[in-house]
C-alpha positions in Angstrom: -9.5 -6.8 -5.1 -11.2 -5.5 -7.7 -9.1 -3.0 -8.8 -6.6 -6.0 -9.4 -8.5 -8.3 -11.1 -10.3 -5.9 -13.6 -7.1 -4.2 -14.6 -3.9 -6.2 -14.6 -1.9 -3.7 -16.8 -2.1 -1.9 -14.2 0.5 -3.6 -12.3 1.8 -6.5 -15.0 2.6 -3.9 -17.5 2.0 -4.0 -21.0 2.8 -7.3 -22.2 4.9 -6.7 -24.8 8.7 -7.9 -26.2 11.3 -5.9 -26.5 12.2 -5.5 -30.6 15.6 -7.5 -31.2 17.8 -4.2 -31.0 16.9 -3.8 -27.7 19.6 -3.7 -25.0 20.9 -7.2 -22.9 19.1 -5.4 -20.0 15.9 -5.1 -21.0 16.0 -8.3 -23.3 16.8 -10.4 -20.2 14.3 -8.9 -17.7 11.9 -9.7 -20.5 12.7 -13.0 -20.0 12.8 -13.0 -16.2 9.2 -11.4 -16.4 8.0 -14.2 -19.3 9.5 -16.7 -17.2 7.8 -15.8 -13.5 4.5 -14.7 -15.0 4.4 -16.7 -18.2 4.5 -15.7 -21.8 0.6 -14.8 -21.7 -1.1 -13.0 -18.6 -4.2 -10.8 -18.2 -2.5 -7.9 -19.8 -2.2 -9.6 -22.9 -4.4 -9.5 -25.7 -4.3 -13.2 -26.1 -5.4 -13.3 -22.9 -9.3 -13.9 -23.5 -8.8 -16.7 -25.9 -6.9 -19.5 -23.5 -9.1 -22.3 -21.7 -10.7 -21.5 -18.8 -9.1 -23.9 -16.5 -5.2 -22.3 -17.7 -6.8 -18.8 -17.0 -7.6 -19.7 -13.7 -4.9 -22.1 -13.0 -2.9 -18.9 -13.8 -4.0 -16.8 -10.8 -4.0 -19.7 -8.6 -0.1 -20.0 -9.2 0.9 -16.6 -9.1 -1.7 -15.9 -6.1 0.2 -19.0 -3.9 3.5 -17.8 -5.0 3.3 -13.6 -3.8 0.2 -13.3 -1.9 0.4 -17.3 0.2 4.1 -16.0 1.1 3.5 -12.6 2.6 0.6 -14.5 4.4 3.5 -17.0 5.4 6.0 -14.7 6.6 4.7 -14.6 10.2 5.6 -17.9 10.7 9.0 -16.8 11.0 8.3 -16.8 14.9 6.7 -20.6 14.7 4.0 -21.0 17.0 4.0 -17.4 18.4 2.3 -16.5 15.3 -0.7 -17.8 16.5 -1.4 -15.6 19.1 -2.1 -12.5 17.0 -4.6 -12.8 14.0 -2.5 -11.3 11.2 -1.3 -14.7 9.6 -5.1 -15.9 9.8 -5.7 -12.5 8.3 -3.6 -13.2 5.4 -4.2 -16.0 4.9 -7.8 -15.3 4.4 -7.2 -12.4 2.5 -5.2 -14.8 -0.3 -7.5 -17.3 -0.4 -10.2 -14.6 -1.0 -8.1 -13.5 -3.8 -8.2 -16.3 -5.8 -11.6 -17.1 -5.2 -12.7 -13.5 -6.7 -10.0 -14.7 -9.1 -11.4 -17.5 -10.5 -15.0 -15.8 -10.1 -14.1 -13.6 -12.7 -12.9 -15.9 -15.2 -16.1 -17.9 -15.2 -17.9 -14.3 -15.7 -18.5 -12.9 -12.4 -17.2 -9.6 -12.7 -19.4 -8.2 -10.7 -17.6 -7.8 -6.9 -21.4 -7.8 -5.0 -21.5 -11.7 -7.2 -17.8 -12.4 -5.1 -19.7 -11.5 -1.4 -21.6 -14.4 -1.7 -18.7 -17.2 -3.0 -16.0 -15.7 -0.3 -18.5 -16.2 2.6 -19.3 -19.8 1.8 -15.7 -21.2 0.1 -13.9 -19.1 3.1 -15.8 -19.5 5.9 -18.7 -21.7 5.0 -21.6 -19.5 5.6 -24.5 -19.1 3.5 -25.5 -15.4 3.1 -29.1 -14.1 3.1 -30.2 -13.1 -0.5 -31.9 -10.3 1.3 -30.6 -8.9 4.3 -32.1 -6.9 7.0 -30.6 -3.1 6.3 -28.6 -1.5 8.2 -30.5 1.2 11.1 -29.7 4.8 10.4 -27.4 6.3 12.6 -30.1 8.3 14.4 -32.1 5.3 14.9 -29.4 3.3 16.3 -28.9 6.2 18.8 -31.7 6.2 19.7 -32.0 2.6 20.2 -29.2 2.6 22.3 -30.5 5.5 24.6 -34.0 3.5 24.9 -32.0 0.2 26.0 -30.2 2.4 28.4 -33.2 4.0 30.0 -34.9 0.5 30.3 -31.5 -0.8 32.4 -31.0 2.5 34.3 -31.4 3.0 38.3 -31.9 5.4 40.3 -28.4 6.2 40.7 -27.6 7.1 37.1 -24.3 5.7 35.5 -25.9 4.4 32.1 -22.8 5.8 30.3 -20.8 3.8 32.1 -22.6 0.6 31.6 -22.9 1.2 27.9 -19.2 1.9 27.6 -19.0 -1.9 29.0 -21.6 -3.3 27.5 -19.9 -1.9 24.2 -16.4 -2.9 24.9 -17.5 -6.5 26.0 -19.2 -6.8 22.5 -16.8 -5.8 20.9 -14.2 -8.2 22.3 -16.7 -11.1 21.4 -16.8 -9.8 17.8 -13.1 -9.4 17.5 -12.8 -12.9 19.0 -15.3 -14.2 16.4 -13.5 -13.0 14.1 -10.2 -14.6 14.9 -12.5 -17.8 15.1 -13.6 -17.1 12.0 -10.8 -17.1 9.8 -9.4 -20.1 11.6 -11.7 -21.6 9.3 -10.7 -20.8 5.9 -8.9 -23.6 3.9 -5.8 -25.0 4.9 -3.4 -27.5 3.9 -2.8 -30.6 5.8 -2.2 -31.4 9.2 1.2 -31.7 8.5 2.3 -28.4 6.9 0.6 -26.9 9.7 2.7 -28.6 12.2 5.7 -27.6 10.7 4.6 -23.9 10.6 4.4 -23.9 13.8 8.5 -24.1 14.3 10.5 -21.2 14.2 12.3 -20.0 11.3 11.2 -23.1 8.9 7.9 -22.3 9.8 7.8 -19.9 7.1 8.0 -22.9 4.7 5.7 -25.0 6.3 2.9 -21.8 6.4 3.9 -21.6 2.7 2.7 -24.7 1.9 0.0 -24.5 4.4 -1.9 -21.3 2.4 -0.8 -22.5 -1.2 -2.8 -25.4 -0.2 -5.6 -23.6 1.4 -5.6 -20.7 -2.0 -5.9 -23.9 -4.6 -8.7 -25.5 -2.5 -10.7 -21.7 -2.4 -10.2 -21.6 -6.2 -11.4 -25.4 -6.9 -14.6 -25.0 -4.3 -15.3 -21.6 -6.1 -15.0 -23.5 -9.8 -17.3 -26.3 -8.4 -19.9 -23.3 -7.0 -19.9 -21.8 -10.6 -20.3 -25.0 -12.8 
């Protein structure tokens, strides 16, 4: 996200007009550019001087436009898109967009400053200001080999119950997960039943994370203020 945010050039292009003698081509994907992206975006050195709420309001539309349809585009198979995570995941991963997005135009520019806003305007956690680190790898090892020697019988076979114990987990994590992202924002309960039909569903999933990317941004600007 990051590498976005802190250099739309990158991907916008300079934002520059073509000089009158330049051909019909060029003049009119000029104008199909100005027109989809607007006459001013990030790459442009005007940039810095519009309000705040335009700047933002900027990545909020252009966010639900590319990013809230890709994240759409499951729904193609209605209510068979719920049984795998990648619409959730996308989903998520727009909404997260926008709120580093809008964290950067109130100053945030700082992605360790975005960890914080995307844990409670996704998922409405509350991160530690000082977590516990991380074990080394050796110590974790060992760890694992003491709670293994602790469990063990005579008859052996700790490998094997730590290769279950460890798959087990992990299915709980990966099932939090999908739990998880259920709860980022979301439109309405309508939009939501409609993505669940086939085909139109893309529409209705549309709608559903445009929604949800416009509610991350305004719960991130009310954070910041």
């Amino acid at each position: 996200m990051d590498h976005v945010l802190s250099d739309p050039g990158r991907w916008l292009g300079l934002d520059e007009d073509p000089p009158p003698t330049a051909p019909f081509p060029a003049r009119a994907l000029d104008a199909l550019r100005d027109r989809a992206l607007g006459e001013v975006t990030p790459a442009s050195p005007q940039w810095a001087g519009r309000p705040l709420d335009q700047r933002v309001d900027w990545w909020v539309t252009r966010i639900g436009v590319s990013a809230g349809l890709a994240a759409a585009t499951p729904r193609f198979a209605g209510a068979l898109a719920d049984r795998v995570p990648l619409q959730a995941a996308l989903g998520a991963s727009a909404a997260g967009l926008a709120v580093c997005a809008t964290a950067r135009e109130h100053g945030r520019t700082a992605p360790a400053d975005w960890v914080p806003l995307l844990a409670e305007v996704l998922f409405d956690r509350h991160l530690q200001p000082a977590p516990a680190p991380l074990p080394a790898s050796e110590e974790a090892e060992h760890r694992l080999d003491a709670d293994d020697n602790d469990q063990a019988d005579d008859t052996g076979g700790s490998g094997a119950r730590r290769a279950a114990r460890t798959v087990w987990h992990l299915a709980r994590a990966f099932f939090e997960v999908r739990q998880l992202l259920d709860e980022r924002p979301r439109g309405n309960a309508l939009t939501r039943v409609i993505g669940k039909l086939p085909v139109v569903g893309v529409a209705g999933g549309w709608l559903d994370e445009r929604a949800g990317i416009r509610k991350a941004a305004r719960r991130t600007a009310e954070l910041l203020r």
